[in-house]
N, C-alpha and C positions, 0 to 999 in steps of 0.2 A: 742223114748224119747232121743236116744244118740244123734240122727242127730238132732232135737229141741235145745240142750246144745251146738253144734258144732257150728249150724249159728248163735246162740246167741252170739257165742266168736266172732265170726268173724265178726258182724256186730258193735259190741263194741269195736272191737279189738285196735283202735283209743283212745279210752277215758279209756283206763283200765288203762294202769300206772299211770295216773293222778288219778282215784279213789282210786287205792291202796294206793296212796300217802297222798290223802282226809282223808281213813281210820287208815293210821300208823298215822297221826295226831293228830284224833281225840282220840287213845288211849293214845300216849304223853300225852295230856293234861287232858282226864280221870287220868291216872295215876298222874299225876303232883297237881290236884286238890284234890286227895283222900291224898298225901303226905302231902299238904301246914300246913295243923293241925299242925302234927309234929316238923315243921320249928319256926311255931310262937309262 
């Protein structure tokens, strides 16, 4: 199962900082939309 998770990184290894990047986003904006109430 470890060597299954191992080629998985490696085969993605290309597009992983750009997903990390997709997902810190999308919690920005979760975050940012759960605050807007407050603002206005």
């Amino acid at each position: 199962m470890f060597a299954e998770f191992k080629a998985l990184i490696v085969r993605s290894e290309p597009t992983l900082l750009e997903d990390a990047i997709g997902v810190a986003s999308l919690g920005v904006l979760l975050v940012a939309a759960l605050h807007l109430p407050t603002l206005i």
